[in-house]
PLY file of the C-alpha trace (Angstrom):
ply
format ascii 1.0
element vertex 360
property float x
property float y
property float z
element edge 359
property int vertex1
property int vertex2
end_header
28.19 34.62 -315.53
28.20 36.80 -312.54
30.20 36.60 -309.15
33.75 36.60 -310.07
34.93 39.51 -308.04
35.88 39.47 -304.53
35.82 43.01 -302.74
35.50 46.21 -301.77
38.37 48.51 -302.17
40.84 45.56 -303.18
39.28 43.52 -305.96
39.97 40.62 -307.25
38.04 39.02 -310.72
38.96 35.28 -311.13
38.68 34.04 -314.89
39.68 30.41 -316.58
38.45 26.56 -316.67
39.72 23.55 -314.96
41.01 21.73 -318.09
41.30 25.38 -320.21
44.80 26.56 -321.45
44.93 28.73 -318.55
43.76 30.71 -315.96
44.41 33.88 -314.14
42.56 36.95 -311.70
43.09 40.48 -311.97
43.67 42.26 -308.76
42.28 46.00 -308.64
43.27 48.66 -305.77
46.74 47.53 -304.96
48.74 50.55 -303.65
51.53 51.41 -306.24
54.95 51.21 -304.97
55.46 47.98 -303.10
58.27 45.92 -303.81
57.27 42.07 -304.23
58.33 39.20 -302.85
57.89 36.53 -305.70
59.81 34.23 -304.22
57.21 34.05 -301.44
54.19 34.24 -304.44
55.73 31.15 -306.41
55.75 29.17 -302.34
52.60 30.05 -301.57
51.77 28.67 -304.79
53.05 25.47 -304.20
51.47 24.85 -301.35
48.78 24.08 -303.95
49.69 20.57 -303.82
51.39 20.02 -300.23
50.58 16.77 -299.98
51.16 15.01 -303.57
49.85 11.55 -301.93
46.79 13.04 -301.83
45.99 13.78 -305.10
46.29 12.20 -308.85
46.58 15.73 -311.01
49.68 17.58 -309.62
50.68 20.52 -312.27
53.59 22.57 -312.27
51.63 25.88 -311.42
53.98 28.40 -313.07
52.96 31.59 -312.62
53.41 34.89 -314.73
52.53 38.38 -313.74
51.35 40.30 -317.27
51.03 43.95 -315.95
50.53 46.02 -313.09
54.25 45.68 -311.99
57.59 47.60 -313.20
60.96 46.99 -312.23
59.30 44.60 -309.35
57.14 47.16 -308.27
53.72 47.87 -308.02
52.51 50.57 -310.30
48.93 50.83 -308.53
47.30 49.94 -311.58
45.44 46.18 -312.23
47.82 43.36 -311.74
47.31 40.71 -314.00
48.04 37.11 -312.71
47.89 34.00 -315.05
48.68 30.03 -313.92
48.75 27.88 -316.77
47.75 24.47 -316.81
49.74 21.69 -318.17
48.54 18.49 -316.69
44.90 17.93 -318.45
43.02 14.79 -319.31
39.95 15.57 -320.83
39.00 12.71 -322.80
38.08 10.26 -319.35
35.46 12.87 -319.03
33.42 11.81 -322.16
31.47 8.89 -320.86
29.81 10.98 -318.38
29.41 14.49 -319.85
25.50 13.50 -319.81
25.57 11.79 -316.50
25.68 14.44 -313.57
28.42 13.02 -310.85
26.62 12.97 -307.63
27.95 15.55 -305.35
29.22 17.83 -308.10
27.75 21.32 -309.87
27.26 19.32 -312.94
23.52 19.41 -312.69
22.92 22.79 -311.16
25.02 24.64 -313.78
23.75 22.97 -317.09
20.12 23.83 -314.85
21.75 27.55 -315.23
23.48 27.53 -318.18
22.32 25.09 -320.55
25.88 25.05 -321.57
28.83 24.42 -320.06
32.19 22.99 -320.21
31.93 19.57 -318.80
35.90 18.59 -318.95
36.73 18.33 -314.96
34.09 20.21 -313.50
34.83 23.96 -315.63
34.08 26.62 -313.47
33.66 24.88 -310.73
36.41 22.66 -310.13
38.99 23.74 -307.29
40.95 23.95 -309.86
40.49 27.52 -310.89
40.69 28.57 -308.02
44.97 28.17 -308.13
45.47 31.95 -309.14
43.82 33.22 -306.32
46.52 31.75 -303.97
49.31 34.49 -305.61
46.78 37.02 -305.43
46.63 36.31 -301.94
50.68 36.32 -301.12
50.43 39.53 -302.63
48.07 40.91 -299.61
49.73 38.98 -297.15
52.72 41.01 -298.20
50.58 44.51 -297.41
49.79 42.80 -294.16
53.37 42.19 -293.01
53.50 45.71 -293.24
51.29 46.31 -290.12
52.48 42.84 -288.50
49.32 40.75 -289.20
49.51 37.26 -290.04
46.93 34.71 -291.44
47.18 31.26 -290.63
45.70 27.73 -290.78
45.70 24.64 -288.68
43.88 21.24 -289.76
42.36 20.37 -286.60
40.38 16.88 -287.75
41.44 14.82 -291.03
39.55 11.89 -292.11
37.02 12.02 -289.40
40.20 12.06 -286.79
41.59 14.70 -284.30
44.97 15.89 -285.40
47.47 15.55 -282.88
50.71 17.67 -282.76
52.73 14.68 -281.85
51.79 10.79 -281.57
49.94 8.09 -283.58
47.60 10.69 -284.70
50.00 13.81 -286.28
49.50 15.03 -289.66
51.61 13.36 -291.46
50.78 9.91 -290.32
47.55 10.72 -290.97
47.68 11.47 -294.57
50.06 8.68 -295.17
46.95 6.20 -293.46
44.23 8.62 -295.68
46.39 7.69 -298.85
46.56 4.42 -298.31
43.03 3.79 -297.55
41.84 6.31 -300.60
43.73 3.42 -302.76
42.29 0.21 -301.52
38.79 1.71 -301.18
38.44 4.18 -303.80
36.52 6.28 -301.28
37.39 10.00 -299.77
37.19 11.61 -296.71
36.56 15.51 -295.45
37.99 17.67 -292.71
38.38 20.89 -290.03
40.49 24.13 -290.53
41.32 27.16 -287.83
41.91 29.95 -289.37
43.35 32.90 -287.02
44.32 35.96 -288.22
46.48 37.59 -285.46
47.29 41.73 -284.88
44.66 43.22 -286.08
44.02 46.10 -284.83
40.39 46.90 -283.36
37.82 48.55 -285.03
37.81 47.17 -288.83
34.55 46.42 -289.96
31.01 47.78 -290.41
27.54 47.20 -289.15
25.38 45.35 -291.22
26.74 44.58 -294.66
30.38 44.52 -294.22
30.72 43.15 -291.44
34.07 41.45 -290.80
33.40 38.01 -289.82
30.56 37.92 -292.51
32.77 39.52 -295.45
35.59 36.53 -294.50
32.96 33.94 -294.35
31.47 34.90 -297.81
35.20 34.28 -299.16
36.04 31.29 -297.08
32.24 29.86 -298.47
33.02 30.16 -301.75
35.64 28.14 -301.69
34.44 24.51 -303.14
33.57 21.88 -300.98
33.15 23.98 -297.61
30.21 23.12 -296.01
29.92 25.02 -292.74
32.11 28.17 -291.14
31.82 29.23 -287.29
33.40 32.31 -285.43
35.24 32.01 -282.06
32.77 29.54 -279.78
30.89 28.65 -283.19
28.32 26.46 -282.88
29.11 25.62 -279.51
27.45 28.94 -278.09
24.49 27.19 -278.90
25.21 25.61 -275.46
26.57 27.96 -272.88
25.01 30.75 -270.63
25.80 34.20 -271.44
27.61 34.10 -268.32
29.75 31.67 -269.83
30.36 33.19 -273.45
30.88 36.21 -272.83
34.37 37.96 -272.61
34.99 39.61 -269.16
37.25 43.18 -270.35
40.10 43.55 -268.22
43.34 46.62 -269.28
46.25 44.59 -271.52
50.09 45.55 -271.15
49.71 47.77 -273.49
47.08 49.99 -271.79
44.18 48.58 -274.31
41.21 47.14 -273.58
41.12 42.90 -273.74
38.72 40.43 -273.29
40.06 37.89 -271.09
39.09 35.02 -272.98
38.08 35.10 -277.32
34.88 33.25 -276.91
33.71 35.82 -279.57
36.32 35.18 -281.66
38.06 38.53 -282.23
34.96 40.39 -283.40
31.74 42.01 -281.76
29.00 43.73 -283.47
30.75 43.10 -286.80
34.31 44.86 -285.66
37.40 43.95 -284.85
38.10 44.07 -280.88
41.65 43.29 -281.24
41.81 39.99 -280.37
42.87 36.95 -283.13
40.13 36.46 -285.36
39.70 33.07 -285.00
36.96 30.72 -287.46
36.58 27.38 -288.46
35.74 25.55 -291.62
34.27 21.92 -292.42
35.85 20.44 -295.89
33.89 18.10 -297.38
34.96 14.32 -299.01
36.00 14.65 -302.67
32.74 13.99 -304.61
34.70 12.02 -307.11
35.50 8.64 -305.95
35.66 5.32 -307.45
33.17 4.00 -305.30
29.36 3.10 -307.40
26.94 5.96 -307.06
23.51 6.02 -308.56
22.78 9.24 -311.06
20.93 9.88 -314.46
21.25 9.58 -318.01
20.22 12.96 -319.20
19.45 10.99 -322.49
16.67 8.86 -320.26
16.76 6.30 -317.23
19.27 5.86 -314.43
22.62 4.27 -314.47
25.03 2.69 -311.66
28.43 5.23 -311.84
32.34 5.20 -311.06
33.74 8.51 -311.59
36.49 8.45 -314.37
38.89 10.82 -313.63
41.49 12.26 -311.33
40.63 12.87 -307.62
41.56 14.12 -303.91
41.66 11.20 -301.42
41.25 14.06 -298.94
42.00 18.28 -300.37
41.40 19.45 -296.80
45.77 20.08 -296.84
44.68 22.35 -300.05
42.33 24.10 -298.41
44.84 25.59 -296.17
46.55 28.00 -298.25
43.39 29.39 -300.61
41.64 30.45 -297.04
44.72 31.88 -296.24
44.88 33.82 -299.43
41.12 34.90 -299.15
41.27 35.58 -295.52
44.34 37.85 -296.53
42.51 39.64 -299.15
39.59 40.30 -297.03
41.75 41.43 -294.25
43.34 43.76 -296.52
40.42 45.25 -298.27
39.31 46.10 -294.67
42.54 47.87 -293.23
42.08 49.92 -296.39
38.29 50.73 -295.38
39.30 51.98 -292.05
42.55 53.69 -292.98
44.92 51.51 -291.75
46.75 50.41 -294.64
47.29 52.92 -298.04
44.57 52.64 -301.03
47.02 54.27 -303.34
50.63 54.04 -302.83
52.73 52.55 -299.99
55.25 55.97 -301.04
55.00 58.45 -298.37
52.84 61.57 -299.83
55.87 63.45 -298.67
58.56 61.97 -300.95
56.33 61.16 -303.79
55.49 65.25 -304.15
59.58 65.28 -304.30
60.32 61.96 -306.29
61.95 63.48 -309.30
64.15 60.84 -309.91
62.71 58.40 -312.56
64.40 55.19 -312.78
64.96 54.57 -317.16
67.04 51.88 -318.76
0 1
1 2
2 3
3 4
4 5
5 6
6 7
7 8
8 9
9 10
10 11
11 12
12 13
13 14
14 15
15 16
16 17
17 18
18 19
19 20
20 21
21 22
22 23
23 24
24 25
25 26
26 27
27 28
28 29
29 30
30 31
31 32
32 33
33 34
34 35
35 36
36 37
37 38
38 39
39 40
40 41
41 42
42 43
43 44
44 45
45 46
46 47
47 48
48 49
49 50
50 51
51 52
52 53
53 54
54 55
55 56
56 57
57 58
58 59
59 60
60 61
61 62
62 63
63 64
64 65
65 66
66 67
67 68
68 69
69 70
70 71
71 72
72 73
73 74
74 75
75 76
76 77
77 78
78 79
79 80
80 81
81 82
82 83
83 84
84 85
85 86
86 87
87 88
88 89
89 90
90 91
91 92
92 93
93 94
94 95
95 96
96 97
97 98
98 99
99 100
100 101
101 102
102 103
103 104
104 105
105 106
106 107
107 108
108 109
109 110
110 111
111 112
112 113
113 114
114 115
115 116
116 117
117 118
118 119
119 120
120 121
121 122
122 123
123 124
124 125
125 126
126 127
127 128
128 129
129 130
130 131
131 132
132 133
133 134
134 135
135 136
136 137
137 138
138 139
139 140
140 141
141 142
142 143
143 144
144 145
145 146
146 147
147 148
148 149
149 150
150 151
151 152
152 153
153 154
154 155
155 156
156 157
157 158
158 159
159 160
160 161
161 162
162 163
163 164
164 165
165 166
166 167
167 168
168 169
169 170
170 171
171 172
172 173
173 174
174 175
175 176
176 177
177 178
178 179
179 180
180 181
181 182
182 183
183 184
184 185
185 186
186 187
187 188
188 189
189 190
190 191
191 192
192 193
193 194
194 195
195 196
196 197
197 198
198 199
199 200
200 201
201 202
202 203
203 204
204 205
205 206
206 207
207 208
208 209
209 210
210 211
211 212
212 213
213 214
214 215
215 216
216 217
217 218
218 219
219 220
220 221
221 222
222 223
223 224
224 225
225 226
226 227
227 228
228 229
229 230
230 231
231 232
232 233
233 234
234 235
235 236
236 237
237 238
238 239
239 240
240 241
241 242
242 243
243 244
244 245
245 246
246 247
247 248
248 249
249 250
250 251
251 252
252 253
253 254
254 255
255 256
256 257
257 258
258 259
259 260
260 261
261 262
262 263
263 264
264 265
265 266
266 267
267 268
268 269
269 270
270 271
271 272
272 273
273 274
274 275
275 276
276 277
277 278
278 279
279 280
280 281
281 282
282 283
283 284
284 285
285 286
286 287
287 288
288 289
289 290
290 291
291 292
292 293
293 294
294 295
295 296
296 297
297 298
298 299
299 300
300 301
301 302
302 303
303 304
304 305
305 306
306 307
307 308
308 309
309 310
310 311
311 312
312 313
313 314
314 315
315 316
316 317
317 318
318 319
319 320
320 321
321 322
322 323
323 324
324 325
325 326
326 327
327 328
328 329
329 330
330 331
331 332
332 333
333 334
334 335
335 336
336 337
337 338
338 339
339 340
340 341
341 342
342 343
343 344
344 345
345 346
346 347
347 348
348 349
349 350
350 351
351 352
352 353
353 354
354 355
355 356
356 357
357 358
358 359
């Protein structure tokens, strides 16, 4: 199996199963000498699970880091990350390890693979996907360096507009989702923002690494998202190039600005300077308890209610693994173009006259 490394510069290779004994990533072309936060890792990580009303499998998501680090600092060689899981229940997942659940990769990756692990989706489950979030507090961490930050806003939940305050504000909302999750067994999707905010202009590259397209490939990867748009998105569709395009105009600063983001922080594949700003479309959980229709891959068709544990709604979960990709990306660029360090965060300067060497 192919695919499991994200990046140019900054790599990262995922490994690990949904109900295996653990799971971890490997992250390649982190500058040596940064001091890390872990406190910050271990929150990031526990954003995870924000929202534990959401969701029937909540583990403890310990996390260990097995090299790359000495005396909580980065030695610029691979950093090993593992997450272990403790909360598995296999056994459900029996009675339908020859029925495909609608919705999921079951089908398409015994089409690939002829076999797999069935127990709660393998490979494919979001599941795996937990060590990627401390991978990603680690870039963030590069980023704070240069003052960029990545954040995330759920801007519809459950087919509703989120509202900051009123009837309609994120947490009454996923009280209401909960609630109606249990008495109808059902799921429901939802919209993230993503803006990533001072970054400086001119990271990317025509063609093939572009920015926009290098975040969307991470943010698409991520299970269950179904559609990604830049600045206007698909709403360009509908306005006059008179209307979408940014008029330039000199900021405070003496750079050049567009005086509105209809672009979305990007032209031609590169960073103008603005807030790169995207959205995302999270699908419902495919497991529901709710009768679907599928196959017996031992012959005929058969009426189904997923066993297992599911999301009533894992757009809140989203949040933090686009984050943590959209942080990676970012940081993989900077490197590209020079604006962050590739091997050491040491000034050249003192490390030709570091002679001191810290022992026990």
């Amino acid at each position: 199996m192919g695919g499991n490394t994200l990046g140019h510069l900054l790599q990262v290779t995922t490994w690990g199963e949904s109900h295996g004994e653990s799971m971890g990533c490997i992250v390649d072309g982190f500058p040596a000498g940064m001091r890390l936060d872990l406190a910050s890792m271990k929150e990031d990580l526990k954003r995870d699970v924000p929202y534990p009303v959401l969701t029937r499998r909540v583990e403890e998501n310990r996390m260990r880091l097995l090299s790359g680090v000495y005396r909580g600092r980065t030695l610029g060689t691979p950093i090993s990350i593992i997450v272990r899981n403790s909360n598995v229940e296999s056994d459900r997942y029996k009675l339908i390890a020859m029925k495909p659940r609608p919705g999921h990769a079951d089908l398409t990756y015994r089409m690939k693979y002829g076999h797999w692990d069935w127990r709660g989706g393998s490979r494919a489950s979001g599941r795996t996907w937990a060590p990627m979030i401390p991978a990603g507090s680690l870039a963030k961490q590069l980023l704070d360096l240069i003052g960029i930050q990545v954040t995330t806003r759920i801007l519809i939940l459950g087919g509703v507009e989120v509202e900051p305050k009123g009837p309609n504000n994120l947490q009454t909302l996923i009280q209401r989702l909960a609630k109606e999750a249990e008495s109808t067994g059902d799921a429901t999707g939802g919209l993230v923002e993503l803006s990533i905010s001072g970054l400086p202009g001119g990271i990317g590259a025509p063609w093939f690494w572009r920015f926009q397209a290098d975040i969307g490939h991470a943010i698409l990867n991520i299970p269950g998202i179904k559609s990604y748009e830049v600045g206007a998105g698909i709403a360009a569709a509908d306005l006059r190039a008179s209307e979408f395009n940014d008029d330039l105009t000199w900021g405070s600063d003496g750079s050049v600005r567009g005086r509105t983001n209809n672009a979305g922080g990007v032209l031609g594949g590169i960073t103008t300077g603005a807030p790169f700003v995207c959205r995302f479309a999270v699908k419902a959980t495919p497991s529901i308890l709710v009768t679907q229709r599928t196959v017996d891959l031992n012959g005929g068709e058969v009426d189904m209610v997923t066993e297992g544990r599911f999301d009533a709604n894992f757009t809140p979960r989203v949040q933090v693994l686009a984050e943590a990709l959209a942080a990676l990306v970012s940081a993989d660029h900077l490197m590209i173009s020079g604006f962050l360090p590739h091997d050491s965060v040491i000034p050249y300067e003192e490390r030709l006259t570091y002679t001191k060497v810290e022992v026990d």
